[in-house]
Rosetta silent file (secondary structure, phi, psi, omega in degrees, C-alpha in Angstrom):
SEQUENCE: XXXXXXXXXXXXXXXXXXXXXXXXXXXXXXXXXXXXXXXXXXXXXXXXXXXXXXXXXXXXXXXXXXXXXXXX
SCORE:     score description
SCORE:     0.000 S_00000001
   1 L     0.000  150.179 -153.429   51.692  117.909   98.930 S_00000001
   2 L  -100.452  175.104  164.072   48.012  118.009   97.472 S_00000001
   3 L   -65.203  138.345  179.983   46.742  121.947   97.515 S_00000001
   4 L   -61.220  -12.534 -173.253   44.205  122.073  100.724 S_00000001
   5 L   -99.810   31.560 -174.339   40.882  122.679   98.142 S_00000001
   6 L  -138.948   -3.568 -178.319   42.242  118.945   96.654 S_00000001
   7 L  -110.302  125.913 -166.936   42.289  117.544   99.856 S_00000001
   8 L   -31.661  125.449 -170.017   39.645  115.385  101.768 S_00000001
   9 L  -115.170   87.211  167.408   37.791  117.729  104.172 S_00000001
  10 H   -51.029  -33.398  176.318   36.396  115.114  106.718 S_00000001
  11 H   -80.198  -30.033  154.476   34.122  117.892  108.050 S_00000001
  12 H   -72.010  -30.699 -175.060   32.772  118.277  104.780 S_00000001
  13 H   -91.697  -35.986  160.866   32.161  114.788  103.952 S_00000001
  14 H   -84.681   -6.348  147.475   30.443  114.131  107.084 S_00000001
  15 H   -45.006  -50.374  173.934   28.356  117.162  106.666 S_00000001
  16 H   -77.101  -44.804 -178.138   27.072  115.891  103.549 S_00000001
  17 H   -67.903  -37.040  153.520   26.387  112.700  104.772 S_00000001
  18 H   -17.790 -110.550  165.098   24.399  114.043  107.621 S_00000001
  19 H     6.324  -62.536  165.447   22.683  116.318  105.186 S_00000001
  20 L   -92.658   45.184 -162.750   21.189  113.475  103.482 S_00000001
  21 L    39.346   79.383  162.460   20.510  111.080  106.465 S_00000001
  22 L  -135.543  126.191  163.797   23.547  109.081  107.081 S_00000001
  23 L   -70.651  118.681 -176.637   24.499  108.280  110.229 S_00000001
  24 L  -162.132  127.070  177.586   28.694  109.710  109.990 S_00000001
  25 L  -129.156  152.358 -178.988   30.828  110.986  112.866 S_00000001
  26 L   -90.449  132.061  152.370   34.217  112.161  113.213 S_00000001
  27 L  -171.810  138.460 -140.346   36.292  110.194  115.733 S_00000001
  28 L   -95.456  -71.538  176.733   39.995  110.117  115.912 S_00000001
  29 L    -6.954  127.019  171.767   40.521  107.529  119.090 S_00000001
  30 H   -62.302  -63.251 -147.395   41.741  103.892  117.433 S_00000001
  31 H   -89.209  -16.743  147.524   40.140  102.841  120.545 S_00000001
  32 H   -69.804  -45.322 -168.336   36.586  105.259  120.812 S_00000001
  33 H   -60.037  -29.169  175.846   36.384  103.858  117.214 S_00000001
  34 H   -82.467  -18.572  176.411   36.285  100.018  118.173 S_00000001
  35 H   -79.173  -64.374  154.925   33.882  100.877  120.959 S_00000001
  36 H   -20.957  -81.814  144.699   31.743  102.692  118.322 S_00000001
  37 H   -12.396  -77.516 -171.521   31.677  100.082  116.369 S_00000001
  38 H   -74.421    0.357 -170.632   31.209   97.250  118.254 S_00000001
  39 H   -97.074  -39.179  172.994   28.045   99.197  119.787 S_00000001
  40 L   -84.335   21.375  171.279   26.319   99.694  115.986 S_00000001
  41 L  -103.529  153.747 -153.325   27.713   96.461  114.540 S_00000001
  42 L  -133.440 -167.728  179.326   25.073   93.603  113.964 S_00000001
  43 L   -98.736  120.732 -163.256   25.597   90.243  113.564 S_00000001
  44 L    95.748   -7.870  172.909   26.486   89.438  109.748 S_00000001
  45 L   -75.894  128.335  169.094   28.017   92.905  109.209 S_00000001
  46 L  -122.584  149.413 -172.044   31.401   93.091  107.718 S_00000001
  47 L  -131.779  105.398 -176.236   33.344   95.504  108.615 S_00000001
  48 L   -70.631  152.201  176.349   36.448   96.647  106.707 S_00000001
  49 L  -116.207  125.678  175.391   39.271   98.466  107.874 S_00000001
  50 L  -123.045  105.931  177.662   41.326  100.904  105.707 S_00000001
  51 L  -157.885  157.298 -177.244   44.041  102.849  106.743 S_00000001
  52 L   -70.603  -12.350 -143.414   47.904  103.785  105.455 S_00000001
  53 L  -148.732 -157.459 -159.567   49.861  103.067  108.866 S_00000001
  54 L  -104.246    6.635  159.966   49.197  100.876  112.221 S_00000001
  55 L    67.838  -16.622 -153.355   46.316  103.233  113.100 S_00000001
  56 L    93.996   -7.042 -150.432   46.842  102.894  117.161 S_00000001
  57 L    73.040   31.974  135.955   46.313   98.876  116.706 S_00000001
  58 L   -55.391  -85.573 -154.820   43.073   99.173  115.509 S_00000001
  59 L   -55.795   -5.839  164.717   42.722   96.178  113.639 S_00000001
  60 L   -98.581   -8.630 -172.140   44.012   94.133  116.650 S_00000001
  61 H   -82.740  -47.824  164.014   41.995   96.230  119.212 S_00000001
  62 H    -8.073  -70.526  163.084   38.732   95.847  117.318 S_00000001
  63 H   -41.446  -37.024  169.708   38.428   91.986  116.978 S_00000001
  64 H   -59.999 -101.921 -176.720   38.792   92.392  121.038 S_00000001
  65 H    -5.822  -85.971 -164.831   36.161   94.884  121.377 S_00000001
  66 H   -47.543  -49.121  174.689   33.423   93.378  119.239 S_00000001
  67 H   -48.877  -29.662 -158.124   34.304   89.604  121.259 S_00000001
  68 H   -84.983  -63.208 -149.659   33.833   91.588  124.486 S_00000001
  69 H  -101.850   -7.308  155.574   30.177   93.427  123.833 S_00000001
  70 H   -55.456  -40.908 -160.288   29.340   89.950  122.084 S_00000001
  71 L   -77.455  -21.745  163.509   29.760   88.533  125.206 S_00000001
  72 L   -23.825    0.000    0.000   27.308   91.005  126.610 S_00000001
């Protein structure tokens, strides 16, 4: 276990990013996040996914998503 002042503070890191104009939001939903996404993704964007576990089935709900609001 890391000490809590060693450990990533999401609320702080998206704080910062704010703070200097970056668009950055917290959002836990697998499935708000693939919506997110696919509504600010552009054509020619890659977009990686990083995570330790299965996430909710992001990386299979995603690929869905974006194919959907493509179709738009």
């Amino acid at each position: 276990q890391l000490p809590e002042a060693e450990r990533l503070s999401t609320d702080t890191l998206v704080r910062s990013l704010v703070g200097r104009g970056v668009a950055a939001e917290i959002v836990e939903d697998p499935a708000d996040i693939a919506a997110l996404v696919a509504r600010d993704a552009a054509p020619g964007d890659v977009i990686v996914l990083m995570s330790n576990g299965g996430f909710g089935g992001l990386a299979q709900t995603l690929p869905r998503t974006l194919a959907l609001d493509a179709s738009d």
